[in-house]
N, C-alpha and C positions, 0 to 999 in steps of 0.2 A: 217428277220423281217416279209418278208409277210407269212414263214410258220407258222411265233407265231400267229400271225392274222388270221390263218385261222381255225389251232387248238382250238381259243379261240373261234370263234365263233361256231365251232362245238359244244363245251362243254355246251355253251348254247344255241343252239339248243334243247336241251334237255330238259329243264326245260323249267315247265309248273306252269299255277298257275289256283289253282281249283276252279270254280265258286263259290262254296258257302262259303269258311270259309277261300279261299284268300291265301292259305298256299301254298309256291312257293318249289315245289317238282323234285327229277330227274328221269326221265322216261331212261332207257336205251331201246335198242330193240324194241322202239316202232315211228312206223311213225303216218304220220298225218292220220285221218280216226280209227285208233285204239281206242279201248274202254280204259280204265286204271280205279283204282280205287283210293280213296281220301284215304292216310297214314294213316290222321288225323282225318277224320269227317266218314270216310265210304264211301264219294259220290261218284257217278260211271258218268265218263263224257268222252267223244271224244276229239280227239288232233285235233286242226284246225292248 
């Protein structure tokens, strides 16, 4: 049970959701401080 729990929160960890058009996306590979860019809108923002 707590390895489900921990798997899950792992998976969302990952997903982020982008300041401007609020679009909740999966970042693999990337920690907090990294740039990424927006799927959807184009916008380019950091992982806090």
């Amino acid at each position: 049970m707590i390895y489900y729990l921990a798997a899950l929160l792992n998976i969302f960890n990952f997903y982020r959701k982008c300041p401007r058009c609020k679009k909740v996306q999966h970042f693999t590979d990337k920690k907090k401080g990294d740039s990424v860019t927006c799927k959807k809108c184009g916008h380019e923002f950091v992982l806090q």
